[in-house]
PADOMAR-790052 format. One record per residue (C-alpha): residue number from 1; residue in one letter; chain; x, y, z. Coordinates in steps of 0.2 Angstrom, whole numbers. Layout:
! PADOMAR-790052
+-----+----+----+-------+-------+-------+
:   i : aa : ch :     X :     Y :     Z :
+-----+----+----+-------+-------+-------+
: NUM :  A :  A :     X :     Y :     Z :
...
+-----+----+----+-------+-------+-------+
//
This chain:
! PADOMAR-790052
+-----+----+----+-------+-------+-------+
:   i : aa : ch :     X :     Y :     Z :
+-----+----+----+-------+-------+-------+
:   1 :  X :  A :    33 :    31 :   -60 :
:   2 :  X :  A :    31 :    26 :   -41 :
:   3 :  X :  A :    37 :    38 :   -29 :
:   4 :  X :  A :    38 :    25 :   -16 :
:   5 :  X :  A :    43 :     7 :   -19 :
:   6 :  X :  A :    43 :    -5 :    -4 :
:   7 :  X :  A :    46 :   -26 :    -7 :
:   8 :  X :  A :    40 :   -35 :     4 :
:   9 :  X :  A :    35 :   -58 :     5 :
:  10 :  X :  A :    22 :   -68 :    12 :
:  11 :  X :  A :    25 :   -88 :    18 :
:  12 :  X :  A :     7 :   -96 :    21 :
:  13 :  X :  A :     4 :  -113 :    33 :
:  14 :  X :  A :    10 :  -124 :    17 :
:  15 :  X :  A :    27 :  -117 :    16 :
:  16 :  X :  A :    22 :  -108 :    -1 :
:  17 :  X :  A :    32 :   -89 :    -2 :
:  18 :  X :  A :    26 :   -75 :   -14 :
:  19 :  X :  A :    38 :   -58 :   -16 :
:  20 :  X :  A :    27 :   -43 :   -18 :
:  21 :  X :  A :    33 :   -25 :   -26 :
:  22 :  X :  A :    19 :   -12 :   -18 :
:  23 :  X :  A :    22 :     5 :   -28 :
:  24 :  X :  A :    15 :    21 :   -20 :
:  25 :  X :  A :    10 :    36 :   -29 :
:  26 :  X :  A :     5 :    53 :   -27 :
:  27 :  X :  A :   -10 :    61 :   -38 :
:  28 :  X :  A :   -21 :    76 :   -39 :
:  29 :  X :  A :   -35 :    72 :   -23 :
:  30 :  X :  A :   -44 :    73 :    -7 :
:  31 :  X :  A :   -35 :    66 :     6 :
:  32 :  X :  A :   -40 :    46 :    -1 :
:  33 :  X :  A :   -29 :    30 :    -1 :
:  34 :  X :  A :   -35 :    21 :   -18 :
:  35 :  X :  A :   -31 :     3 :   -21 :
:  36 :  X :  A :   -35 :    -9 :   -37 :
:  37 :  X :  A :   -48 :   -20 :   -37 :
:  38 :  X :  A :   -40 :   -38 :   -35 :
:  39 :  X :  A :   -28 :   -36 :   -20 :
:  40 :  X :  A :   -29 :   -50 :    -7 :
:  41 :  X :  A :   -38 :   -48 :     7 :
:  42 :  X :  A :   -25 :   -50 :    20 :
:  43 :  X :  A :   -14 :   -36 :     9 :
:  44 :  X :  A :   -27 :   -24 :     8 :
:  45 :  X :  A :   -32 :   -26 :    25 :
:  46 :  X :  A :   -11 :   -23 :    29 :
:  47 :  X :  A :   -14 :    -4 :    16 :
:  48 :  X :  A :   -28 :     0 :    25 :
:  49 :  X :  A :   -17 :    -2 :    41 :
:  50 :  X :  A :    -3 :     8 :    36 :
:  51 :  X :  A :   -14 :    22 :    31 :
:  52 :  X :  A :   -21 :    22 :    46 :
:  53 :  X :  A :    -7 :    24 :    55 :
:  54 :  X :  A :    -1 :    37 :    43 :
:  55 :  X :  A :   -16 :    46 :    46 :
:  56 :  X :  A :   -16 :    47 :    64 :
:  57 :  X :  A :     5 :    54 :    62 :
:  58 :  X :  A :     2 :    67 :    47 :
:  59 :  X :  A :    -1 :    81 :    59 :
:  60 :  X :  A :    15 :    78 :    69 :
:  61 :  X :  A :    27 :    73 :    53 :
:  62 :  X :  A :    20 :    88 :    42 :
:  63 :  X :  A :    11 :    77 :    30 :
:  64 :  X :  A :    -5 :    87 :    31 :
:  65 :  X :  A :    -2 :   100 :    19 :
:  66 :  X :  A :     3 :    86 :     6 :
:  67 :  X :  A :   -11 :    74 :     9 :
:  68 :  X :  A :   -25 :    88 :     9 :
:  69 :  X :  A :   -22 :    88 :   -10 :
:  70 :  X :  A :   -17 :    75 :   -15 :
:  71 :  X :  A :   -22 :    55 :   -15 :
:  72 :  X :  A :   -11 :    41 :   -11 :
:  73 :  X :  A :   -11 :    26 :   -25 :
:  74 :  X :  A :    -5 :     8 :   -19 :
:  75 :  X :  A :    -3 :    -7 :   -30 :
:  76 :  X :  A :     4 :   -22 :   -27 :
:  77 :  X :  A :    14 :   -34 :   -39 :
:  78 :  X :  A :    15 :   -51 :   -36 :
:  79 :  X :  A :    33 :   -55 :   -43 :
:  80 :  X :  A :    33 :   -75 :   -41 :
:  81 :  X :  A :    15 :   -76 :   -44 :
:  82 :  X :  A :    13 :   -88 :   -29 :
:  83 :  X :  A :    -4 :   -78 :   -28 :
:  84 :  X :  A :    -2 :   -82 :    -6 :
:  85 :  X :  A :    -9 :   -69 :     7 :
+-----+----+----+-------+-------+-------+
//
């Protein structure tokens, strides 16, 4: 079961939307995002971004002692299967 749930869309230049569910999970780790194989470029790129980001705040929020163990697992469902980036 996903800890985290987060729905988010995507329109491209021909109009075409797509709904996405991305599902974040907590498992047994080192401190590493892991993503499927598969995801579009454009939301993988968006992960890595946001893990990023989380990185560089986990001091500062008090993730540290949590992500020193544990990795975090994104997936992404596409929900209209418009398959757009």
């Amino acid at each position: 079961m996903p800890l985290w749930t987060v729905y988010t869309g995507a329109v491209n230049n021909d109009g075409n939307v797509a709904l996405y569910r991305i599902e974040i999970t907590l498992t047994a780790g080192t401190g590493k995002l892991r993503m499927p194989s598969g995801l579009e470029r454009g939301l993988k790129e968006s992960l890595q971004r946001a893990w990023s980001h989380l990185r560089s705040i986990k001091d500062r929020m008090g993730y540290e002692p949590l992500l020193a163990h544990r990795d975090i697992v994104a997936e992404a469902i596409d929900l209209s299967g418009g398959r757009v980036e």
